[in-house]
C-alpha positions as CSV (number, residue, x, y, z in Angstrom):
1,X,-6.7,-44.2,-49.8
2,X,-4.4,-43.1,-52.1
3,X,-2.7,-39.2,-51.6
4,X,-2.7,-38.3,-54.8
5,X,-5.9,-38.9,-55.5
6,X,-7.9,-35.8,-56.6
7,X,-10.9,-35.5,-54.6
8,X,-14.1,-33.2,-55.4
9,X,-15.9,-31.4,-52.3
10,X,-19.6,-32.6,-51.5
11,X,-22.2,-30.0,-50.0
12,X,-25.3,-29.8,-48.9
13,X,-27.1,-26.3,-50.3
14,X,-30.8,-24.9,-49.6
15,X,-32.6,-22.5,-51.7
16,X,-35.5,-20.6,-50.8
17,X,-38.5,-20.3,-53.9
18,X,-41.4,-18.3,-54.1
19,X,-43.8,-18.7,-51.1
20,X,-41.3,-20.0,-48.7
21,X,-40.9,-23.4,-50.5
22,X,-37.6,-24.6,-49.4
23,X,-35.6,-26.9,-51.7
24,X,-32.6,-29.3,-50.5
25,X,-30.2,-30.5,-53.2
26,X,-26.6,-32.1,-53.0
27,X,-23.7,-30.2,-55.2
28,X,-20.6,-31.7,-55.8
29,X,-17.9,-28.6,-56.8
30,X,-15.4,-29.9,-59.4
31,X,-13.3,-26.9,-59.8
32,X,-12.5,-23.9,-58.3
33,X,-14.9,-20.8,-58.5
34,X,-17.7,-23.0,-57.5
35,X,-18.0,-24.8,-61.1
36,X,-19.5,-28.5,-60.7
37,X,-22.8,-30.3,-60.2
38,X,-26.4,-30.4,-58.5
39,X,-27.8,-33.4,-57.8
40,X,-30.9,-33.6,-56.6
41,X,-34.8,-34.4,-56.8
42,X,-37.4,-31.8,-58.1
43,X,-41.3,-31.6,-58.8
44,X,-41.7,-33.7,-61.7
45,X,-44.1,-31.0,-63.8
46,X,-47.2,-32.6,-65.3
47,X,-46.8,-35.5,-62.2
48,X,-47.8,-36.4,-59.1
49,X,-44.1,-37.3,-57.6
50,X,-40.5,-36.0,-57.9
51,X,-37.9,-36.8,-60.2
52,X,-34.2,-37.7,-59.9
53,X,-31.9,-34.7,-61.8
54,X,-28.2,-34.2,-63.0
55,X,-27.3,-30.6,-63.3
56,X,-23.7,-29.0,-64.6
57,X,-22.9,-25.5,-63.2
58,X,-19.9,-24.0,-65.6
59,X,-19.8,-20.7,-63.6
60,X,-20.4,-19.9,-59.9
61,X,-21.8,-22.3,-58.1
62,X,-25.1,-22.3,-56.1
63,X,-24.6,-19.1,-54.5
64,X,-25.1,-17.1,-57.7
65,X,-28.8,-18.3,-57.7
66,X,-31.0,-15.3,-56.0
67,X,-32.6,-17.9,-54.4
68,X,-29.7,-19.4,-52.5
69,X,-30.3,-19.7,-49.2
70,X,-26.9,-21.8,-47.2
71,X,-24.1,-24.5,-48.2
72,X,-22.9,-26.9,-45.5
73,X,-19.8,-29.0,-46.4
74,X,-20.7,-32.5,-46.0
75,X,-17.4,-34.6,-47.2
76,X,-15.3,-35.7,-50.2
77,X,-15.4,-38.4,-52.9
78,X,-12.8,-39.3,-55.0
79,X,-12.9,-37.6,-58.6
80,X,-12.6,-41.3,-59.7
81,X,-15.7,-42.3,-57.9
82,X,-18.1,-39.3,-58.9
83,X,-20.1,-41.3,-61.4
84,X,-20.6,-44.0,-58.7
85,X,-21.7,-41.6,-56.1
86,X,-24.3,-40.2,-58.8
87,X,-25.7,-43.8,-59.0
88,X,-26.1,-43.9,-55.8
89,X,-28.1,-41.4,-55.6
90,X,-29.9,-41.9,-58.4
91,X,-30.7,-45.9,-57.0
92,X,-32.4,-44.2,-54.0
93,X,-35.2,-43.4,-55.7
94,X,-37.6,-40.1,-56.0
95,X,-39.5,-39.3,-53.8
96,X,-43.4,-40.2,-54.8
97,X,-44.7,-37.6,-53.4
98,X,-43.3,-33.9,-53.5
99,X,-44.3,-33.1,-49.8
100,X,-45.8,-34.6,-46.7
101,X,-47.6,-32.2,-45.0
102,X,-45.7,-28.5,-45.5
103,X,-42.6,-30.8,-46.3
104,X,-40.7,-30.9,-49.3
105,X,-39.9,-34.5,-49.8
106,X,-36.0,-33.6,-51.4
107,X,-34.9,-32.7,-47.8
108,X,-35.7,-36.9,-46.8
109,X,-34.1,-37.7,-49.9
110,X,-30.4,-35.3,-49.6
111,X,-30.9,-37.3,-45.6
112,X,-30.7,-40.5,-47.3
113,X,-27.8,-39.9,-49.6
């Protein structure tokens, strides 16, 4: 691995929406004061399953939503290999179904990325 390569932080964040419905999502912070991106799956409206999604966060990061909940670091990737890491996740594949049980689905999908 090369030492000068910038690298971008990788997290794992939960928020908490109306009647306790928990959502998992990955954010990747590109620059300091939390500015950088969710990536994640969500209830695809109008649809039975989820659907794969590609936000950009220009101010604070995740914990200015009032629904934020936690943030656990989970590793690096190189700022060279963000858009790979995004295909990745995106290759994994939605969920078809938005929850199993009282489950939401997106917390087996951020397991699997």
């Amino acid at each position: 691995m090369d030492p000068i390569q910038p690298f971008y932080t990788v997290y794992e964040i939960q928020a908490c929406f109306g009647n306790s419905k928990e959502h998992f999502a990955v954010y990747v912070e590109t620059d300091e004061g939390g500015v950088g991106q969710l990536i994640h799956v969500r209830c695809a409206v109008g649809k039975s399953g989820m659907m794969f999604e590609r936000q950009y966060f220009i101010g604070p990061g995740p914990e200015s939503l009032a629904t934020f909940k936690y943030k656990i670091r989970r590793g690096l990737v190189r700022k060279d290999d963000l858009e790979r890491m995004v295909d990745v996740c995106r290759a994994i594949g939605a969920p078809e179904a938005q929850f199993i049980g009282s489950t939401c689905q997106c917390i087996t999908w951020v397991g699997q990325v």
